[in-house]
C-alpha positions as CSV (number, residue, x, y, z in Angstrom):
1,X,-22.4,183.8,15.9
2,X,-25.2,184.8,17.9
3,X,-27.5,181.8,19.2
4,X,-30.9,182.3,20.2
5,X,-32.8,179.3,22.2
6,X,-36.3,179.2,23.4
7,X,-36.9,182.4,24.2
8,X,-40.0,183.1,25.6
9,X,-41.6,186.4,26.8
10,X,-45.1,187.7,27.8
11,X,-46.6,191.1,28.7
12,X,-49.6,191.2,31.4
13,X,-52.3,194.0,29.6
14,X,-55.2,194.8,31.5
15,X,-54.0,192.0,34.7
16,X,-54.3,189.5,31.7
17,X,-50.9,187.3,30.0
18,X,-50.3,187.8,26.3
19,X,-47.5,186.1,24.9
20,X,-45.8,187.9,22.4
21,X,-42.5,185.5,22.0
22,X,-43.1,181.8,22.5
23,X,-40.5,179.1,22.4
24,X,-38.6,180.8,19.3
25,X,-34.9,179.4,18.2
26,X,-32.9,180.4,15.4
27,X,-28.7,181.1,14.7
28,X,-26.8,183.8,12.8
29,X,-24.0,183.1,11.2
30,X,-20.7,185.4,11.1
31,X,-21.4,187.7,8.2
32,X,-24.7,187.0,7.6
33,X,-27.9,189.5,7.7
34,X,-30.7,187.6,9.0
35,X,-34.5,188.9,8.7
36,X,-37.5,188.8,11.1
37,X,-40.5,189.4,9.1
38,X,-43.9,189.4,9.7
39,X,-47.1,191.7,10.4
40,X,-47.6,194.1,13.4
41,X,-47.6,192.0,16.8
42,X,-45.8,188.9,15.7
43,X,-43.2,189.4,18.2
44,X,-40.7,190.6,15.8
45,X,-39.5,193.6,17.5
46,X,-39.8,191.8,21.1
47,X,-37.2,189.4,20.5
48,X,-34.7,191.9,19.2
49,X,-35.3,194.3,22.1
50,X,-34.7,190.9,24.0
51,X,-31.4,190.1,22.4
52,X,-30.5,194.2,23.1
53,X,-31.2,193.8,26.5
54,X,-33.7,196.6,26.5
55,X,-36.7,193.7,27.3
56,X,-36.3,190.6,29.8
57,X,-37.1,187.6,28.8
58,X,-38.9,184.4,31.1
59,X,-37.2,181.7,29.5
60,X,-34.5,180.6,26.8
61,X,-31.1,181.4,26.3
62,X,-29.5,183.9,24.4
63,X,-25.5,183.7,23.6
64,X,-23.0,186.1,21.5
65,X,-20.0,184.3,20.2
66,X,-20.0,181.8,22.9
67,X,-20.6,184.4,25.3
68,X,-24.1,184.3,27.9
69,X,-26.1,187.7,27.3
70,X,-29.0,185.6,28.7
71,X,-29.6,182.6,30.8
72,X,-33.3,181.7,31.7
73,X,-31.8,178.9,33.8
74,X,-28.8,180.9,35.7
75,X,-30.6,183.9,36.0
76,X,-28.1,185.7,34.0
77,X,-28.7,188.8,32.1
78,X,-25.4,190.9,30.7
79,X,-26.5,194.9,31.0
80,X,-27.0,196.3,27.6
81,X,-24.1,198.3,27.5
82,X,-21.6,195.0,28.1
83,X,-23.4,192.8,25.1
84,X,-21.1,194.8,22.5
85,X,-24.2,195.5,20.2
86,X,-25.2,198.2,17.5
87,X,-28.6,199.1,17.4
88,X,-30.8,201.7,15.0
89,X,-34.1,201.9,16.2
90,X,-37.3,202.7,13.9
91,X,-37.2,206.8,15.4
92,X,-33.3,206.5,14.7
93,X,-33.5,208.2,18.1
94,X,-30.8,211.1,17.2
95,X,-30.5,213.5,19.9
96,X,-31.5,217.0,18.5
97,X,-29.5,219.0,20.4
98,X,-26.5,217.4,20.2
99,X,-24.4,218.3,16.5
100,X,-23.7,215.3,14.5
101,X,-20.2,214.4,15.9
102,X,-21.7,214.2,19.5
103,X,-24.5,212.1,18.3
104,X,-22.0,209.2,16.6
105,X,-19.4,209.9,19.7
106,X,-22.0,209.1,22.0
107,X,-21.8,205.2,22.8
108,X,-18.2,206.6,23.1
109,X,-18.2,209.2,25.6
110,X,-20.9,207.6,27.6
111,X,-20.3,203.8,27.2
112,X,-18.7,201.2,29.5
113,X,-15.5,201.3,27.7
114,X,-13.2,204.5,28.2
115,X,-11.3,205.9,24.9
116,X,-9.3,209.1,24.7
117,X,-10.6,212.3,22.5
118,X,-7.8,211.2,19.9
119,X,-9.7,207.7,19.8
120,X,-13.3,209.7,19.8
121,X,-12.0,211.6,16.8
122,X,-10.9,208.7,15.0
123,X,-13.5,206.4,15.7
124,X,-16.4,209.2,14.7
125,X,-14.2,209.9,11.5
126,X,-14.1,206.1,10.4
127,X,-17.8,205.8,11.0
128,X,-19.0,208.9,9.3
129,X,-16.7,207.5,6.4
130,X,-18.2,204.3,6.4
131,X,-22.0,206.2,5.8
132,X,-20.2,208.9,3.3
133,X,-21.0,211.5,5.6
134,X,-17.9,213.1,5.8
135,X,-17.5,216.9,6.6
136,X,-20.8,216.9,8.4
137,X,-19.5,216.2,11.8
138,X,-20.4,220.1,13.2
139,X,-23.7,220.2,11.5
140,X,-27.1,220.1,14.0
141,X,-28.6,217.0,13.7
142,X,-32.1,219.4,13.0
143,X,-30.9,220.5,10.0
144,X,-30.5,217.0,8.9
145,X,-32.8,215.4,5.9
146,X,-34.4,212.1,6.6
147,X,-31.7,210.0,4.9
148,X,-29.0,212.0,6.6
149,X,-30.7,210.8,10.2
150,X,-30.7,207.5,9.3
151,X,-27.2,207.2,8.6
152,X,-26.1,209.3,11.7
153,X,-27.7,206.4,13.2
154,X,-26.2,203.8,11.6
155,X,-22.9,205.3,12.1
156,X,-23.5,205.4,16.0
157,X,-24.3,201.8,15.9
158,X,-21.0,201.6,14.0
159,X,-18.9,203.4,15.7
160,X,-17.8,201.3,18.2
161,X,-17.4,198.2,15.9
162,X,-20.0,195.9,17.3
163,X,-20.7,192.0,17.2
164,X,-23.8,192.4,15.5
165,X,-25.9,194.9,14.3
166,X,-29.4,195.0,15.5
167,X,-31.9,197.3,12.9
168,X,-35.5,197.9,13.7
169,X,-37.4,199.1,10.8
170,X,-34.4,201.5,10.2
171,X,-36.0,202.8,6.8
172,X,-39.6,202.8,7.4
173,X,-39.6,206.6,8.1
174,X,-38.0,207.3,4.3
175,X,-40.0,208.2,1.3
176,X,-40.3,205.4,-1.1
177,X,-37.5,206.4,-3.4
178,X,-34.9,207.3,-0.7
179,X,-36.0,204.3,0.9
180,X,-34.8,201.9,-2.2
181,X,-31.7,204.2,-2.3
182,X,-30.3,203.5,1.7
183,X,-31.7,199.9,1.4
184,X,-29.1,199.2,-2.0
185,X,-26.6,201.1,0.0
186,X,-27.4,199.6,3.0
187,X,-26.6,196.1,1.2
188,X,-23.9,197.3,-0.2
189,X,-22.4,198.2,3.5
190,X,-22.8,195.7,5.5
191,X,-21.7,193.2,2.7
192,X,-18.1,195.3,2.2
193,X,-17.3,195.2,6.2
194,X,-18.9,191.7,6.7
195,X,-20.9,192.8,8.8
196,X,-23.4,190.1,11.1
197,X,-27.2,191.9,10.8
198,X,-30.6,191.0,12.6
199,X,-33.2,192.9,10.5
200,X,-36.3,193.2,11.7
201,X,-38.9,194.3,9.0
202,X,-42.7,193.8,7.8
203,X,-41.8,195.2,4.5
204,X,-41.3,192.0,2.2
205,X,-39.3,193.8,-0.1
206,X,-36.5,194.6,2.6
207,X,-36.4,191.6,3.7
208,X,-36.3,189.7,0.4
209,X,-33.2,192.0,-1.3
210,X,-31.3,192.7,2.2
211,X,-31.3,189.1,3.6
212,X,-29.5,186.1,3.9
213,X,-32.0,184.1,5.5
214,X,-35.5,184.8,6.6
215,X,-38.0,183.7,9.9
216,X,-41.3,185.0,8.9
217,X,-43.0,185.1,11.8
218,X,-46.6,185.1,13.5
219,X,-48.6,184.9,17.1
220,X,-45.0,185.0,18.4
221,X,-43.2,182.0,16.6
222,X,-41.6,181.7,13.6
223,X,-43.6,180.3,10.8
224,X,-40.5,179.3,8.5
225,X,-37.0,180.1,7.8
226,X,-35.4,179.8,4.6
227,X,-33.6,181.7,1.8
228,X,-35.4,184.7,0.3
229,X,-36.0,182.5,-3.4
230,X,-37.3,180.0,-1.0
231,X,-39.5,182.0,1.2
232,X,-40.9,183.7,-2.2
233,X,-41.0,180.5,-4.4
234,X,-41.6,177.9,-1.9
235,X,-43.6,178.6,1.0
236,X,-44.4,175.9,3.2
237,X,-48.2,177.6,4.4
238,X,-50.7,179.8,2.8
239,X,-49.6,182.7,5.5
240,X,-46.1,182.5,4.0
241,X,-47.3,182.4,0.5
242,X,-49.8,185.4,1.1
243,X,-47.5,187.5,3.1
244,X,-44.4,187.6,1.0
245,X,-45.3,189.1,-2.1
246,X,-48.8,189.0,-3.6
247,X,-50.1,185.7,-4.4
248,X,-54.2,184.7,-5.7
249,X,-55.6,182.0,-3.7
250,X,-58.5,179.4,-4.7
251,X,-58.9,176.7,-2.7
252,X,-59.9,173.0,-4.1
253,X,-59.5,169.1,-3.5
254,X,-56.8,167.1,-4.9
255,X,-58.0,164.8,-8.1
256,X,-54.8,163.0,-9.2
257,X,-50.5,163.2,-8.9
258,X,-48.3,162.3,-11.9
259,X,-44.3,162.5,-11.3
260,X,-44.5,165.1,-8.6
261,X,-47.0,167.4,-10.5
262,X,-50.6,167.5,-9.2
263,X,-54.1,168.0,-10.6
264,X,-56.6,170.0,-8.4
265,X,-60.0,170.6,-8.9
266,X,-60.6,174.3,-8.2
267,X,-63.6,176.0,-6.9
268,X,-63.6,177.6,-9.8
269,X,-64.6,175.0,-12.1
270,X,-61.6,174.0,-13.8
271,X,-58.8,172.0,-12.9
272,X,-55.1,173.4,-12.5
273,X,-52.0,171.8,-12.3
274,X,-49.2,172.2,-10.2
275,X,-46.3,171.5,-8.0
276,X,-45.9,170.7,-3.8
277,X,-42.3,171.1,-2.8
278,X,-43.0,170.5,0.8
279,X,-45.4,167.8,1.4
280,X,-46.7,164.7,-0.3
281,X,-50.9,164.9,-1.0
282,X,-53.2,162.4,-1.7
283,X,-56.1,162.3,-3.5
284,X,-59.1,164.1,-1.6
285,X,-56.5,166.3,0.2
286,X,-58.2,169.6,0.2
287,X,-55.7,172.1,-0.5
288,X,-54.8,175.8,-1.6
289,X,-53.5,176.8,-5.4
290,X,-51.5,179.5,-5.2
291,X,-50.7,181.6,-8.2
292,X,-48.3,184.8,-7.9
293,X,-49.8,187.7,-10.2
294,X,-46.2,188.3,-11.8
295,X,-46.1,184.8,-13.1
296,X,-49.4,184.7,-15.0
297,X,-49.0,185.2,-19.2
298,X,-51.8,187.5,-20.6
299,X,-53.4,187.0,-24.0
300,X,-55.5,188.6,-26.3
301,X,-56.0,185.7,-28.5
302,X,-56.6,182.5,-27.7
303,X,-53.6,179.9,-27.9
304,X,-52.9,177.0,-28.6
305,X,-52.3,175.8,-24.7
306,X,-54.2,173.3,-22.6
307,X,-53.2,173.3,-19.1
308,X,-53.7,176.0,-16.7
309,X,-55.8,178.4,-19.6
310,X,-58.5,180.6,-18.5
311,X,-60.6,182.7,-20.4
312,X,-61.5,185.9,-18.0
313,X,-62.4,189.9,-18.2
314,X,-60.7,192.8,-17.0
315,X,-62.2,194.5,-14.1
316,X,-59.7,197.2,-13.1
317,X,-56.3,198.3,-15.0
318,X,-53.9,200.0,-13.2
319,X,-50.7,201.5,-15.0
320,X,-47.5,201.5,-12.6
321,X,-44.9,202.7,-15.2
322,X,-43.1,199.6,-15.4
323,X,-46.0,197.3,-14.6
324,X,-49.7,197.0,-15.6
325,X,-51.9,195.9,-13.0
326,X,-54.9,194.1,-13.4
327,X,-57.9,192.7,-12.0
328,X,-59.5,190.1,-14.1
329,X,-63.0,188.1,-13.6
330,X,-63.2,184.2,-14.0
331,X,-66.1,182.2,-13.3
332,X,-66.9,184.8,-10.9
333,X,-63.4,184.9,-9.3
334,X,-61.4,187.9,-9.1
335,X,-57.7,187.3,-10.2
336,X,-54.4,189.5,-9.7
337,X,-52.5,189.8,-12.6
338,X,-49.1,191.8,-13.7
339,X,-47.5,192.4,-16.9
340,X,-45.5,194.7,-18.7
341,X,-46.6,198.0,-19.1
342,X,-46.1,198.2,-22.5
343,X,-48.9,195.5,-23.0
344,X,-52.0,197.7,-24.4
345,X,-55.1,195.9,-21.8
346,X,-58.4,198.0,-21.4
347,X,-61.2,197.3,-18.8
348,X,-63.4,195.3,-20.3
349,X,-61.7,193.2,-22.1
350,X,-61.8,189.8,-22.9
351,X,-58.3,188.2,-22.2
352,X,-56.5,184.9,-21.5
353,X,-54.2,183.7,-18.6
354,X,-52.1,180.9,-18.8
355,X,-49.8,180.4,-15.4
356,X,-47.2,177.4,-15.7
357,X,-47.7,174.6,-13.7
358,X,-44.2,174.7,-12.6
359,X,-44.3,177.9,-10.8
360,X,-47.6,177.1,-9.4
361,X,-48.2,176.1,-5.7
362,X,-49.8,173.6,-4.0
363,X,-50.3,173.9,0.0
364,X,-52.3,172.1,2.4
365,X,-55.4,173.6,3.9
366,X,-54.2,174.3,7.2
367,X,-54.5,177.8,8.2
């Protein structure tokens, strides 16, 4: 399990402090792939680089399986090549003059631990395996595609059978397609060999299909941690709510609370319904209603529904292939909204939007 405590960390730019990690804990558990999320600058990347022992820390504790990497107290810092970690970076950093074999034998021949060529062989042969790049070994990494790189690198950080793998936007340099391609195979991977994973991503939808739990993070401390349905259904601020996943936002006062399902009064002009799973309100609270575009029902005649029905127009349509999305004017507000693609909408159109109150979120006004 690897245990992180407190960690703080701050760069001086231009003579001046700026903290980029500030007082963050969290644990992973044996097996589990744990996600770091959040926008350019959160601090994200710092703390992994601090757990690598590429970056030193000022304070906090880090620990591996009981063992010290990191003492703020002591003064201890274990060298990066003794923590026993795997690590791809965003570049993948594969050495191009080196042929595939040398790039995955690397940590091997240059490491802290000795092996014999016989253990090279067999160690590069298992790792390649594991990435199903076998027969490759002699090829030049330059002749290599983008998804080919990436899995080099994975199979370096492999190789030696780590505690934990450490990934740093691994797939952000992959065209969108091969991107969803390694990610399900990446998934897939690290589930078959059990493998213990600290992601580090600002791509929600990485985070949300690799993870086990997820810290999103911001200004250097971690906003919330919970399960990716939690994080996605259940965000406990408007940053959470707003960052994973696209979400429409119209802020208004509390006006009344009846078994655990509130009425706000929007700035819209009409009151909404719906639910606050992480704090109690009281009447008056100003709050946020948050609605999440994939949740909201489109009509073309009225029903026969009272709660949560809007009558708005269709300012933009945008056909995805397996989505349709929309921009749609109510009372002057503009609203997000997807639905199937095989739902005829035109711009200008006169629709309805009903959005259950269930799936509905109310949030504080705090941020």
């Amino acid at each position: 399990m690897l245990q992180v405590t407190n960690l703080h960390k701050t760069y001086v730019v231009e003579g001046n402090p700026v903290p980029a990690v500030r007082g963050v804990s969290f644990s992973i558990e044996e097996g589990d792939v744990y996600t770091l999320l959040g926008p350019s600058g959160c601090g994200k990347s710092t703390i992994l680089r601090c757990i690598a022992g590429l970056e030193q820390p000022e304070e906090g504790e880090i620990t591996l399986g009981g063992k010290v990497l990191y003492s703020g107290s002591t003064g201890k810092s274990v060298p990066p090549y003794q923590r026993n970690l795997g690590m791809v970076f965003q570049s993948y950093a594969i050495w191009p003059h080196m042929n595939v074999f040398e790039n995955v034998a690397f940590p091997l021949s240059y490491g802290g631990r000795k092996h014999s060529r016989q253990e090279i062989r067999d160690y590069v042969s298992r790792a390649l395996s594991l990435v199903q790049l076998d027969g490759v070994e002699g090829r030049s990494a330059t002749l290599l595609s983008g998804g080919q790189q990436q899995r080099v690198a994975l199979a370096r950080a492999l190789v030696y059978q780590p505690s934990i793998l450490l990934l740093d936007e691994p797939l952000s340099n992959l065209d969108a397609r091969l991107r969803d391609d390694v990610r399900k195979e990446l998934r897939e991977l690290v589930k078959r060999l059990n493998l213990t994973v600290l992601y580090v991503t600002h791509d929600q939808v990485e985070a949300l299909s690799l993870s086990d739990r997820i810290a999103v993070m911001r200004n250097g401390v971690i906003i919330q941690e919970d399960s990716p349905e939690d994080i996605y259904l259940s965000p406990k601020e408007t940053f959470v709510g707003e960052f994973v996943g696209k979400a429409n936002r119209i802020d208004g006062v509390v006006t009344g609370e009846d078994k655990g399902m509130y009425t706000v009064n929007t700035s819209m002009g009409e009151s909404f319904q719906g639910k606050s799973l992480r704090c109690e309100l009281k009447k008056g609270d100003k709050v946020v209603f948050l609605i999440r575009p994939n949740i909201i029902t489109v009509y073309t005649d009225k029903p026969d529904i009272k709660t949560n029905m809007i009558e708005a127009e269709v300012k933009v349509v945008t056909f995805t292939g397996a989505l349709t999305e929309c921009v749609v004017s109510s009372q002057d507000v503009l609203l997000e909204v997807q639905t199937s693609g095989l739902v005829p909408i035109d711009m200008g159109q006169k629709v309805y939007l009903h959005f259950p109150p269930e799936l509905c979120r109310i949030l504080p006004t705090k941020d």
